[in-house]
KOLDO-147489 format. One record per atom (N, C-alpha, C): x, y, z; residue in one letter. Coordinates in steps of 0.001 Angstrom, whole numbers, plus 500000, padded with zeros to 6 digits. Atoms other than C-alpha are relative to their C-alpha. Layout:
! residues N
<X = X; Y = Y; Z = Z; mike = a> $
...
***
This chain:
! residues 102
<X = 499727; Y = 501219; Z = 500712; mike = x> $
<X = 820131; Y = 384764; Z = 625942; mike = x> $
<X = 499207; Y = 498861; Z = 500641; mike = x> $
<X = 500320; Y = 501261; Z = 499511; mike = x> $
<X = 818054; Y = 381855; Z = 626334; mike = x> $
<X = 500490; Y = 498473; Z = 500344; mike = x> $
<X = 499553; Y = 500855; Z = 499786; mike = x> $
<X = 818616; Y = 379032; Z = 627963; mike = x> $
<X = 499684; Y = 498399; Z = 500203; mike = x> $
<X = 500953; Y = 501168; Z = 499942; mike = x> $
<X = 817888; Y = 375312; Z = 628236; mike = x> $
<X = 499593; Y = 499476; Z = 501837; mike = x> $
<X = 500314; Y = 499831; Z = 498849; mike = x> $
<X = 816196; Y = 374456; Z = 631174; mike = x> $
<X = 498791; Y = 498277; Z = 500136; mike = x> $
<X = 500826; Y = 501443; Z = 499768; mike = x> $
<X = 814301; Y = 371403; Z = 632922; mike = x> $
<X = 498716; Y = 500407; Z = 500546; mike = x> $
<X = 501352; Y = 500106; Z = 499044; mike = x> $
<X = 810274; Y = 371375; Z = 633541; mike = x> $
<X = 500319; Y = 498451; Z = 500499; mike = x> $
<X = 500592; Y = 501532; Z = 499626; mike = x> $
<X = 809522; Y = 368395; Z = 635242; mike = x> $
<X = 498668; Y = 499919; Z = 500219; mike = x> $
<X = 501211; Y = 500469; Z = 500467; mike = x> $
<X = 806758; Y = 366487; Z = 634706; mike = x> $
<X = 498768; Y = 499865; Z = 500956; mike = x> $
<X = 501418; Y = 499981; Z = 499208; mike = x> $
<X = 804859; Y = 367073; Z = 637800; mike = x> $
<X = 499431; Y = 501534; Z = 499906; mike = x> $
<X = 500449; Y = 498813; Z = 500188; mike = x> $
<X = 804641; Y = 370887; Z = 636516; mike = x> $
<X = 498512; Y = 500003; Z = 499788; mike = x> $
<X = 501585; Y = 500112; Z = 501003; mike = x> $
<X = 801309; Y = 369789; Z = 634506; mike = x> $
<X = 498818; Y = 499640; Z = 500684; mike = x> $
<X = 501176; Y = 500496; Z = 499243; mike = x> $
<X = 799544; Y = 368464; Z = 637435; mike = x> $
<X = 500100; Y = 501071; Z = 501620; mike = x> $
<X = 499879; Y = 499393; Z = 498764; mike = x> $
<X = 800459; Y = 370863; Z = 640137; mike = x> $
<X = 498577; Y = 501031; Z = 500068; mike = x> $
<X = 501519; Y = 499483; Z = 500138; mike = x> $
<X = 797428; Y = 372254; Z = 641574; mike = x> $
<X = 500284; Y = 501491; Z = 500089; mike = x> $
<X = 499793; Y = 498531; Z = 499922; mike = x> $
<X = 798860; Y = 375997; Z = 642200; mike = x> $
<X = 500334; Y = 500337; Z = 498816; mike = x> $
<X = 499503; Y = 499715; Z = 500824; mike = x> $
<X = 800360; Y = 375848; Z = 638773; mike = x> $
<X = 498742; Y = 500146; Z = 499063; mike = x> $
<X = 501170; Y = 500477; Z = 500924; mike = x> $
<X = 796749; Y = 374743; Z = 637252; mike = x> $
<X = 498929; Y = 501096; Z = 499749; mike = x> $
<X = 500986; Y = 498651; Z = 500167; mike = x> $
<X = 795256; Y = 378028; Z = 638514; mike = x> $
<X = 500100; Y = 501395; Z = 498692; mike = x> $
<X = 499345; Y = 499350; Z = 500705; mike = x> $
<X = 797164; Y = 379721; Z = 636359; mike = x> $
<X = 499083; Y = 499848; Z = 498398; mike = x> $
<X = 500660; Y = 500075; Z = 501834; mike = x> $
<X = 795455; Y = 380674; Z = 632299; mike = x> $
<X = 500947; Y = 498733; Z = 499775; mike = x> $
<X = 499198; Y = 501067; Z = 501194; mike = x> $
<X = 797343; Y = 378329; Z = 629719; mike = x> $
<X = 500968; Y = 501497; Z = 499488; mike = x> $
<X = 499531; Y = 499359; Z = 500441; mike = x> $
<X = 798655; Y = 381283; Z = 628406; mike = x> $
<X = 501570; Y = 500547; Z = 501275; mike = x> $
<X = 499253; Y = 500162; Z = 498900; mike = x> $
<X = 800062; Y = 382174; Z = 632036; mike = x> $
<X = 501451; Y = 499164; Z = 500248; mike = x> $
<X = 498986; Y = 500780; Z = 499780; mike = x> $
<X = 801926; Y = 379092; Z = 632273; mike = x> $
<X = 500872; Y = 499754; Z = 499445; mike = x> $
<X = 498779; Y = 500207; Z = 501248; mike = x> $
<X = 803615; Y = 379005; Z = 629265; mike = x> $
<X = 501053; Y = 501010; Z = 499863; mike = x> $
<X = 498868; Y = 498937; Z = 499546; mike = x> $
<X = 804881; Y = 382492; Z = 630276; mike = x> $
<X = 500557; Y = 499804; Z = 500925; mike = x> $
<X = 499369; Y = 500113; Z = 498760; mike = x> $
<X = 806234; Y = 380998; Z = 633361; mike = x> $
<X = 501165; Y = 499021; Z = 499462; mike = x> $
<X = 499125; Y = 500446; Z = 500245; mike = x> $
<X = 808053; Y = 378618; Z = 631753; mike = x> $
<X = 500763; Y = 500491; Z = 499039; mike = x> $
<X = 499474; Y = 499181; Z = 500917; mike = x> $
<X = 809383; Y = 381010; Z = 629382; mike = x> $
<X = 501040; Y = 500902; Z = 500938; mike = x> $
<X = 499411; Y = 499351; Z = 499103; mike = x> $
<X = 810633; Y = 383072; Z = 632206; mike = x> $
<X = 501403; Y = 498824; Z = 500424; mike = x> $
<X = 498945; Y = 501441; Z = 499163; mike = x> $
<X = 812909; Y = 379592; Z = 633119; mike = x> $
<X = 500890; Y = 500465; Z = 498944; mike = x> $
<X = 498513; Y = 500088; Z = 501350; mike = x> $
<X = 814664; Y = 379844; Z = 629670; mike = x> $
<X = 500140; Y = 501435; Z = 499717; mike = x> $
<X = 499488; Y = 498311; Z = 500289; mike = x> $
<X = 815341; Y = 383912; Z = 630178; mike = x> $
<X = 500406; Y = 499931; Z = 501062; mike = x> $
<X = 499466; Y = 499504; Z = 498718; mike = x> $
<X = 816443; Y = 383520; Z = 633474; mike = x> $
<X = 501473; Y = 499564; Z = 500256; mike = x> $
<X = 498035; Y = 500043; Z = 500491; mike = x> $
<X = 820678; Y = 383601; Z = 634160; mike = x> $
<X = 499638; Y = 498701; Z = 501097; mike = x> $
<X = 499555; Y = 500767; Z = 499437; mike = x> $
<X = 822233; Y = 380688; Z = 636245; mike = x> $
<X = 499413; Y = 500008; Z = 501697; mike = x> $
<X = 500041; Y = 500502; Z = 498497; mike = x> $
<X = 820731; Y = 381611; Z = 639741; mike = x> $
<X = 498485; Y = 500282; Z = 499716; mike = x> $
<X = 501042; Y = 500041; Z = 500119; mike = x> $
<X = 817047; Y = 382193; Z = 638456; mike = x> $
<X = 499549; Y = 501326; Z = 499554; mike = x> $
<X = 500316; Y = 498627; Z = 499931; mike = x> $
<X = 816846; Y = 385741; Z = 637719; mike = x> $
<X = 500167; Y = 500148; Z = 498800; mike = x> $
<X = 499439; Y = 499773; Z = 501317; mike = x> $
<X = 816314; Y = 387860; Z = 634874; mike = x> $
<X = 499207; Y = 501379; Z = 499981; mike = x> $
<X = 500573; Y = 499093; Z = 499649; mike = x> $
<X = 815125; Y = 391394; Z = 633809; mike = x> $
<X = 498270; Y = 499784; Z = 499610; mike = x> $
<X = 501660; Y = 499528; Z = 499506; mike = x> $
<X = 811193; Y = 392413; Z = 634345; mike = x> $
<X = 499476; Y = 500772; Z = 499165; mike = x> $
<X = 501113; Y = 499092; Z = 501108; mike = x> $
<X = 810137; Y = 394636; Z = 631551; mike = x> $
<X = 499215; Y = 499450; Z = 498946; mike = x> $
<X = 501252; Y = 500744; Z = 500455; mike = x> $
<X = 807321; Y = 393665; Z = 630201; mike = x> $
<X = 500185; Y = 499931; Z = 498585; mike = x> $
<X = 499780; Y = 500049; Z = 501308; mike = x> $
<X = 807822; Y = 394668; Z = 626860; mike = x> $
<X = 500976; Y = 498848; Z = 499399; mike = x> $
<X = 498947; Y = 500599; Z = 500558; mike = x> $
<X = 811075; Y = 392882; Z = 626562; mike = x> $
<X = 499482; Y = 498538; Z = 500405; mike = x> $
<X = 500535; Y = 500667; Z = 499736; mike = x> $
<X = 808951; Y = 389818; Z = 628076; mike = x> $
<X = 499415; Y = 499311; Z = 498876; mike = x> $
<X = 501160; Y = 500639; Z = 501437; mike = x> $
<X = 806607; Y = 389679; Z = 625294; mike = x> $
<X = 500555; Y = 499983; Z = 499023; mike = x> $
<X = 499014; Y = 500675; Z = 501737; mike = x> $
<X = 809265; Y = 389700; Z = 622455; mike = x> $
<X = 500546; Y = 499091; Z = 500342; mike = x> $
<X = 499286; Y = 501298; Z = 500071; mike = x> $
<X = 810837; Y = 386909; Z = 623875; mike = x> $
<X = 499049; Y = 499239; Z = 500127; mike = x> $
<X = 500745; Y = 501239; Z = 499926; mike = x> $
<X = 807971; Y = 384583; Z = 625046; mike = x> $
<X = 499137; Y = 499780; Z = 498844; mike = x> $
<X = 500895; Y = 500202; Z = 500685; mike = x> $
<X = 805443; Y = 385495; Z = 622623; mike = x> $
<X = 500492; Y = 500887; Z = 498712; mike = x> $
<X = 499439; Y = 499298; Z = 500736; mike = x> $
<X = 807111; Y = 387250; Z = 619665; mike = x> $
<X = 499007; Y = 500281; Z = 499015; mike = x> $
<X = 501119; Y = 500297; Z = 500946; mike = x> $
<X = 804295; Y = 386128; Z = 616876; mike = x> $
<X = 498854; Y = 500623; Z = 500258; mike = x> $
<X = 501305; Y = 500283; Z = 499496; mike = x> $
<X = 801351; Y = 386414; Z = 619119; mike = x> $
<X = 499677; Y = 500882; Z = 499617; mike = x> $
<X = 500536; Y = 499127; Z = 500047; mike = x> $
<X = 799517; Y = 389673; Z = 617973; mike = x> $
<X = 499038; Y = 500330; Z = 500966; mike = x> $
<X = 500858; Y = 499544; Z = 499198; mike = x> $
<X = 796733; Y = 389081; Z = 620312; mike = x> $
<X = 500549; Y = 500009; Z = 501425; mike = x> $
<X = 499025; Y = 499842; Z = 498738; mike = x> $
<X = 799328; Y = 389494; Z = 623444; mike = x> $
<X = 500365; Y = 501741; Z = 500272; mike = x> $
<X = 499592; Y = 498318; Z = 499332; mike = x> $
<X = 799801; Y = 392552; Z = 625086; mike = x> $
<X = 500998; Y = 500530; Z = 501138; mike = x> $
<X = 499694; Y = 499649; Z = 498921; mike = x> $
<X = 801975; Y = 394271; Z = 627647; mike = x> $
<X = 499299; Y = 499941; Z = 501341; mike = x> $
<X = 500903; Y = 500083; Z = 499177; mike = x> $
<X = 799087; Y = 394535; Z = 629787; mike = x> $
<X = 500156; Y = 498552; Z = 500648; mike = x> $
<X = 499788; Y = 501242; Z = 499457; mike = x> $
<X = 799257; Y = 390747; Z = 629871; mike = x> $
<X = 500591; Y = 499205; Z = 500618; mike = x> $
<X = 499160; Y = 500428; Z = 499527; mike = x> $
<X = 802475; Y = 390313; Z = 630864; mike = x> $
<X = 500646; Y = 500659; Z = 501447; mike = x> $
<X = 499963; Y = 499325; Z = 498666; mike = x> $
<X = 801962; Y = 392755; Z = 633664; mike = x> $
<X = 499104; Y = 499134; Z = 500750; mike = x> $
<X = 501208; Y = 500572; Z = 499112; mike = x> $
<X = 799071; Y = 390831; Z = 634825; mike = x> $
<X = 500785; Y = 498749; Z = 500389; mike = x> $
<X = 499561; Y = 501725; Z = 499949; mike = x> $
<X = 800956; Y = 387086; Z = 634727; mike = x> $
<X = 501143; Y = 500368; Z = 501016; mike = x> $
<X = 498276; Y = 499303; Z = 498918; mike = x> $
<X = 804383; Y = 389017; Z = 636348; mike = x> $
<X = 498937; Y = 500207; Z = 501580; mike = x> $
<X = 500930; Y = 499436; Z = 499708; mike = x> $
<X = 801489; Y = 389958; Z = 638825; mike = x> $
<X = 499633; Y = 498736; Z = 501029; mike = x> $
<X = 500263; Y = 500854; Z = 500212; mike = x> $
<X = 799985; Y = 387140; Z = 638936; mike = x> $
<X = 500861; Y = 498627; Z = 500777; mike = x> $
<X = 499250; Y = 500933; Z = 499617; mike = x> $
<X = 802702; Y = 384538; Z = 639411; mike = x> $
<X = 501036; Y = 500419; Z = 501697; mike = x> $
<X = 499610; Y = 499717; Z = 499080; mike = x> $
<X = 804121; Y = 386691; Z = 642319; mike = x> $
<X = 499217; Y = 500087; Z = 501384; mike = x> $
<X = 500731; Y = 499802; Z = 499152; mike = x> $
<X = 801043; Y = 386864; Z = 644086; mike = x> $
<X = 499802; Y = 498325; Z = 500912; mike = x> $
<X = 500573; Y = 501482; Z = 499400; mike = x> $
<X = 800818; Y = 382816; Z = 644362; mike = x> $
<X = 501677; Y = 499904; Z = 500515; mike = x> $
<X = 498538; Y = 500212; Z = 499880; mike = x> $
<X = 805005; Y = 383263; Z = 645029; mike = x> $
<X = 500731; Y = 499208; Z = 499469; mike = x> $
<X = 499187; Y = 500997; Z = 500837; mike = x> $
<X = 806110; Y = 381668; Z = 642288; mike = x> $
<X = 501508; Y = 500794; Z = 499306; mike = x> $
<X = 498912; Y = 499219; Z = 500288; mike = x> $
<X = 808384; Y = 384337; Z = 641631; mike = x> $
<X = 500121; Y = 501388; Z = 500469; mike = x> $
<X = 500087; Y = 498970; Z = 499112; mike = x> $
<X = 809616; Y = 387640; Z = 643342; mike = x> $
<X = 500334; Y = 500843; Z = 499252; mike = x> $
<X = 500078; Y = 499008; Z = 500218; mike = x> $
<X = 809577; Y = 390919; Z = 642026; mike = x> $
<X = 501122; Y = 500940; Z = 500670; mike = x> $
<X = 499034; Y = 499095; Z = 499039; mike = x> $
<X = 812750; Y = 393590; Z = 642759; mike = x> $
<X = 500352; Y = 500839; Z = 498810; mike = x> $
<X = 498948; Y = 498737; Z = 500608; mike = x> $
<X = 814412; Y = 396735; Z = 641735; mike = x> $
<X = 501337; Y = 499960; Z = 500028; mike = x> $
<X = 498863; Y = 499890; Z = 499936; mike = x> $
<X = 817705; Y = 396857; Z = 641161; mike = x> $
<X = 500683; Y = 501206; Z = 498832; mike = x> $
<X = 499531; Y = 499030; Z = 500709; mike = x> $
<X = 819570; Y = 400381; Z = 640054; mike = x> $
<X = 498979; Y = 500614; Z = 499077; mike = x> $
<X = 500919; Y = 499732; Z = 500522; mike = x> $
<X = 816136; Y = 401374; Z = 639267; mike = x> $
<X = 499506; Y = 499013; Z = 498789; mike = x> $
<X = 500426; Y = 501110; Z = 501418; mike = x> $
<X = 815506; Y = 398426; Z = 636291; mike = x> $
<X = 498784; Y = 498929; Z = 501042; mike = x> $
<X = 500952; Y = 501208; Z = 498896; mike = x> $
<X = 812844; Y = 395703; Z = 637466; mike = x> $
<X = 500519; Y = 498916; Z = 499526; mike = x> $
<X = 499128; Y = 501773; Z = 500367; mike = x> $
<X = 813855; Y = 392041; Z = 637557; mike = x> $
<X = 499111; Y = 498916; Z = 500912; mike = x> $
<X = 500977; Y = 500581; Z = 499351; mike = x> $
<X = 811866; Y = 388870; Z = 638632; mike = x> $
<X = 501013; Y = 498763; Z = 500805; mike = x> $
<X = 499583; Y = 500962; Z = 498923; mike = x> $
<X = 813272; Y = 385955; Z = 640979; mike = x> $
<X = 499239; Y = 498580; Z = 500008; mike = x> $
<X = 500641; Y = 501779; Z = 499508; mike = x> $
<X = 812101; Y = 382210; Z = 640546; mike = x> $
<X = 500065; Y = 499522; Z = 501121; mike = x> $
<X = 499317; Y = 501063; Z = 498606; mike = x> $
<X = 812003; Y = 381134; Z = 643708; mike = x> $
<X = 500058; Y = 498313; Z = 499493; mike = x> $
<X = 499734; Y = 501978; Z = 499875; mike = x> $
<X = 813089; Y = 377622; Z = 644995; mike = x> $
<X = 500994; Y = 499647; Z = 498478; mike = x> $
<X = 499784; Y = 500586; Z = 501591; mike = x> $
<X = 814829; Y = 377977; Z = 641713; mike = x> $
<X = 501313; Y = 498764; Z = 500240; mike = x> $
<X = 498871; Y = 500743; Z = 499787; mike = x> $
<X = 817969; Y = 375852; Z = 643209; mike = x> $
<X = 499047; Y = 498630; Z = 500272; mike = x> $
<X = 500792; Y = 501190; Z = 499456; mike = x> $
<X = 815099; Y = 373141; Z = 644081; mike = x> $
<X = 499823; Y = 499419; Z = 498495; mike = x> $
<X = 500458; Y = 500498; Z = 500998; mike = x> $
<X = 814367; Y = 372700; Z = 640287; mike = x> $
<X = 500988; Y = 499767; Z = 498932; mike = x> $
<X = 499159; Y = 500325; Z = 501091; mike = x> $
<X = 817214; Y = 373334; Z = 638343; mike = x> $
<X = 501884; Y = 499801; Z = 500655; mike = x> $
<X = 498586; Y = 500310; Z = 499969; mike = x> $
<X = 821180; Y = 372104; Z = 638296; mike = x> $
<X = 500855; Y = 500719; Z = 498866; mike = x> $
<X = 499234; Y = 499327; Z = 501080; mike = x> $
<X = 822879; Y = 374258; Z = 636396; mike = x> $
<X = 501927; Y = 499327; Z = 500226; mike = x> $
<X = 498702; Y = 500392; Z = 499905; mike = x> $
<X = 826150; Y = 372180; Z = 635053; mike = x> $
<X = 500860; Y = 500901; Z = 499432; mike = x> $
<X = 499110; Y = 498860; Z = 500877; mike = x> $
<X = 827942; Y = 374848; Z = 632710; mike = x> $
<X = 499911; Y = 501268; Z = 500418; mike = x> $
<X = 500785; Y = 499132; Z = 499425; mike = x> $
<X = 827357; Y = 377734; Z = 634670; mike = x> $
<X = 501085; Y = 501225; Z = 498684; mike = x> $
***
């Protein structure tokens, strides 16, 4: 279930965030509004790309392996197994968001 969630406005100028495609980033903040109350959410790629990009035709699994990939390598988010399923980890996510309705 998606959720509402806060970018803030120095997202757009951050220089680690800038390395990132356009396409990249928009999956990162997509990951914010799939992720539960402490930042987490599951990791399969497939189920990735029907939620962020549902329309897109020219989007691939591949892509969303590469950005999952990608965004973990600069540690913008952590990568884990749990009961064999994969699941990703926002870090710092308590630095960005206040979750009032938990």
């Amino acid at each position: 279930m998606a959720r509402i969630r806060t970018i803030k406005p120095e997202f757009w100028s951050d220089s680690k965030i800038l390395r990132f495609s356009r396409d990249c980033r928009l999956f990162y903040i997509a990951l914010w509004n799939f992720s539960d109350d402490f930042g987490r959410g599951r990791a399969f790629p497939r189920e990735l790309l029907g939620f962020a990009f549902p329309c897109d035709e020219d989007i691939e699994t591949a892509d969303v392996k590469r950005w999952l990939s990608e965004l973990e390598q600069e540690r913008c988010i952590t990568l884990y197994e749990a009961d064999g399923a994969p699941f990703y980890q926002i870090n710092h996510w308590e630095e960005h968001q206040k979750v009032d309705k938990p």
